[in-house]
C-alpha positions in Angstrom: 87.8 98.5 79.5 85.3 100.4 82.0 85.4 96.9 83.5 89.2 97.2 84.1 89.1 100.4 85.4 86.3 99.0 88.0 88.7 95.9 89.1 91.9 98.1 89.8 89.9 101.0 91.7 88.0 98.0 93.7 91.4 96.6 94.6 93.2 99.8 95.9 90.2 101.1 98.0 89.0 100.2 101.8 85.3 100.7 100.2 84.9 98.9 96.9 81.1 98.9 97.0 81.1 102.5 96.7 83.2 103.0 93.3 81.4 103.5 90.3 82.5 104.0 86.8 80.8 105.2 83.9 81.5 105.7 80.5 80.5 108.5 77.8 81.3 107.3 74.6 82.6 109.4 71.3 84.0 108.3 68.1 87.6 108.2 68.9 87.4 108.6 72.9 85.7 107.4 75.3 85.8 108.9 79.1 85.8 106.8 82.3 84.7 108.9 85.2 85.6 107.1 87.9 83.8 108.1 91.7 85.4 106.3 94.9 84.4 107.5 98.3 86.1 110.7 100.0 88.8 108.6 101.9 89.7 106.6 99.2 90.4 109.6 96.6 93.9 109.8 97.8 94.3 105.3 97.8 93.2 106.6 94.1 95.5 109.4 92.8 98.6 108.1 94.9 101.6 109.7 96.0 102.4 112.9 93.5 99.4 111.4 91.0 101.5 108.2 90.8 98.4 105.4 91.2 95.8 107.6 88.5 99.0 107.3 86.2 99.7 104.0 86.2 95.9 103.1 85.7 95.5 105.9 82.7 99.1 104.3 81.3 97.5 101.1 81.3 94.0 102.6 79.4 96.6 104.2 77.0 98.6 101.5 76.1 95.4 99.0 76.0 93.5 102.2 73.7 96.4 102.3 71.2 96.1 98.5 70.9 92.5 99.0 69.9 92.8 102.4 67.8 91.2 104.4 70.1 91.5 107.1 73.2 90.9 106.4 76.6 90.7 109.2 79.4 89.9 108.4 83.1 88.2 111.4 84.9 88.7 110.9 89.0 86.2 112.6 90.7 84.8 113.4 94.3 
């Protein structure tokens, strides 16, 4: 998954050797904190949040497939 999350943000930014992802496990969630560089936060959320909630609708959708929680954390 934390691979996933790596390819989209890569694809939507004008800087994709500057996004990073990384991943803090629990037992039934597990957080993706995703960091992009300061011009490409807004490539990230989208217009009105639409772009951060397609990519957390895909994490849900894939987490209820597996039985667990995803939650993707954007930040600066």
């Amino acid at each position: 998954m934390k691979s996933l999350v790596e390819q989209i943000a890569k694809s939507l930014v004008d800087s994709p050797d500057e996004v990073s992802v990384s991943e803090i496990e629990g037992e039934r969630t597990t957080v993706f904190e995703l960091r992009v560089a300061k011009n490409d936060i807004g490539k990230i959320i989208g217009k009105q949040g639409n772009t951060a909630r397609a990519i957390r609708s895909i994490l849900g959708a894939a987490g209820t497939k597996l039985g667990k929680r995803y939650v993707l954390e954007i930040l600066e």
